[in-house]
SEKOLTI-144290 format. One record per residue: x, y, z of N, C-alpha, C in turn; chain; residue number from 1. Coordinates in steps of 0.2 Angstrom, whole numbers, plus 2048, in hexadecimal, padded with zeros to 3 digits. Atoms other than C-alpha are relative to their C-alpha. Example, Ala and Ser with C-alpha at 12.3 -4.5 7.8 and 13.67 -1.06 7.14 Angstrom:
KESE n_c1 n_c2 n_c3 ca_c1 ca_c2 ca_c3 c_c1 c_c2 c_c3 chaine num
KESE  804  7FA  800   83E   7EA   827  804  806  800      A   1
KESE  7FC  7FA  7FF   844   7FB   824  7FC  805  803      A   2
This chain:
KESE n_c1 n_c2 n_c3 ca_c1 ca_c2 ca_c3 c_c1 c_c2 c_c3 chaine num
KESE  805  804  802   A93   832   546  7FD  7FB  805      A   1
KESE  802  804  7F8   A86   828   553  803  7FA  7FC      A   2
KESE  800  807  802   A88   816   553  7FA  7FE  801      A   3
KESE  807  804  802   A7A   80A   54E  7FD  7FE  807      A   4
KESE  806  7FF  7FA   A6A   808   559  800  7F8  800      A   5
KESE  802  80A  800   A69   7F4   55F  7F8  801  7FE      A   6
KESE  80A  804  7FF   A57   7ED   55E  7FC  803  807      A   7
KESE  802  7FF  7F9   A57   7EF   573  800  808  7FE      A   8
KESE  801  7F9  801   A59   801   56E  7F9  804  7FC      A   9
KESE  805  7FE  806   A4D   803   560  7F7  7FE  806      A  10
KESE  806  804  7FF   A3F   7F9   56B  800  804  807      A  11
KESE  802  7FD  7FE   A43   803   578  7FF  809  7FF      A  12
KESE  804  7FA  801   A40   815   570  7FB  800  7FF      A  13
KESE  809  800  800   A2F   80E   56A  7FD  802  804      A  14
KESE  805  801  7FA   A29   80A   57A  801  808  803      A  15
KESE  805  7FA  7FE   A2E   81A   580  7FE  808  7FE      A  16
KESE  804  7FD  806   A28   824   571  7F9  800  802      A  17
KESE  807  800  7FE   A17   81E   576  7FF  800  807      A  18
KESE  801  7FF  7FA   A19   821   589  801  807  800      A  19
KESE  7FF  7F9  7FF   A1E   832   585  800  804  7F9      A  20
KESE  803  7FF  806   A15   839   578  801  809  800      A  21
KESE  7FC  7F6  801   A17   84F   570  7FE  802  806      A  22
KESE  802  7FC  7F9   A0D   853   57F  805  800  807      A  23
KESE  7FE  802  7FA   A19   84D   58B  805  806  802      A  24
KESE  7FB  7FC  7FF   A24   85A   595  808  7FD  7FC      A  25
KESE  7F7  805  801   A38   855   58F  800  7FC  800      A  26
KESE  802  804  804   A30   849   582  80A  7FE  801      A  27
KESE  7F9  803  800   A43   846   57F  805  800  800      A  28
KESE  7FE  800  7F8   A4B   848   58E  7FE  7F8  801      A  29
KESE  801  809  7FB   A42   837   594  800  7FB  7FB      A  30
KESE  7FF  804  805   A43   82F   583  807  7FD  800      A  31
KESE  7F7  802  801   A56   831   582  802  7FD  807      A  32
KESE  7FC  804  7F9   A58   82B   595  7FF  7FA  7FF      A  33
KESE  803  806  802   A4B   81C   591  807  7FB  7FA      A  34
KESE  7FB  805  807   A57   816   581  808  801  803      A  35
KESE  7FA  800  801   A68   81C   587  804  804  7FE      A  36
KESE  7FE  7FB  805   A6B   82B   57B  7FF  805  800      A  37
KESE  800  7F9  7FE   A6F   83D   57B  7F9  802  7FB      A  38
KESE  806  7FC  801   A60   848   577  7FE  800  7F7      A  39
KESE  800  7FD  808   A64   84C   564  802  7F8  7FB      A  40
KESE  801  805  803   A69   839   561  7F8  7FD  800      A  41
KESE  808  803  7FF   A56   834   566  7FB  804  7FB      A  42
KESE  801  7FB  805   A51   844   55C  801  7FD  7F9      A  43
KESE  7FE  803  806   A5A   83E   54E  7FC  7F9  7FE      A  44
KESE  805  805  801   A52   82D   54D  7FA  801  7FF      A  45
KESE  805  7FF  801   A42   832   54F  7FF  803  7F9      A  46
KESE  802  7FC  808   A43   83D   53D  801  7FB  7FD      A  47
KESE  7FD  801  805   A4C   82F   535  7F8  7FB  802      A  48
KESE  807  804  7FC   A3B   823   53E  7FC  805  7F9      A  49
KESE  809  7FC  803   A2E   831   536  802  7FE  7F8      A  50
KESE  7FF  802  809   A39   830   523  7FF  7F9  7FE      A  51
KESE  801  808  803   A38   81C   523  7F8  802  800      A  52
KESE  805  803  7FF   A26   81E   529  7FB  803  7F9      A  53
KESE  804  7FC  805   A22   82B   51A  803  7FD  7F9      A  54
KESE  7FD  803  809   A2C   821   50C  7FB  7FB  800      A  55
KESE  805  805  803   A21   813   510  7F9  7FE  801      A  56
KESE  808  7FD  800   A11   81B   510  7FF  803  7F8      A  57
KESE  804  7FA  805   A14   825   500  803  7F7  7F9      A  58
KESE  7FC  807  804   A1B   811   4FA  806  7FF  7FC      A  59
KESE  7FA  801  801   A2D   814   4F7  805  7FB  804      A  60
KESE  7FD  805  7FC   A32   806   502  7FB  7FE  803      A  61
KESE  804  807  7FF   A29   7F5   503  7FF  7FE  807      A  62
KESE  800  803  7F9   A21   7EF   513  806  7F9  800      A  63
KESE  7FA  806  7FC   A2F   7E2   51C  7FC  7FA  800      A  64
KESE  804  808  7FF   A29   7D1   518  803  7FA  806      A  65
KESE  7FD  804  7FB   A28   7C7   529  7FE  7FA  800      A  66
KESE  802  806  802   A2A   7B7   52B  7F9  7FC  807      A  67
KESE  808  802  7FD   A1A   7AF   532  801  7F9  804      A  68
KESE  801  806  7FD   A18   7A2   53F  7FB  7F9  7FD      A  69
KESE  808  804  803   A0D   794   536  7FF  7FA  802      A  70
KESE  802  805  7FA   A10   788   545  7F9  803  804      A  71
KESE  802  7FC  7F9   A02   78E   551  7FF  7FC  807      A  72
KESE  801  803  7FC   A09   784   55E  805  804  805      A  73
């Protein structure tokens, strides 16, 4: 069973999600070195990424209510 992904992990697969996009040679090869994670953990995330992003597209799960700064100082 993997262990949970911190934040610093999550923030960095985005970023290199979008540095190394399908076209990329050994997409996830540099993703998993960028984060830290074997090949098939970065893998795995990623599918479990697309089913959140298609649960809350097809509105099975409610956008995340953020909380707002309404200083603007």
């Amino acid at each position: 069973m993997a262990s949970s992904w911190t934040p610093r992990q999550n923030k960095l697969f985005e970023q290199a999600l979008a540095l190394y996009d399908r076209e990329t040679p050994d997409r996830w090869q540099n993703v998993a070195k960028v984060v830290g994670r074997s090949v098939e953990e970065v893998k795995r995330h990623y599918e479990i990424l697309k089913e959140d992003v298609e649960r809350i597209e097809h509105g099975q799960i409610p956008f995340p209510r953020y909380r707002t700064n309404t200083n603007n100082t």
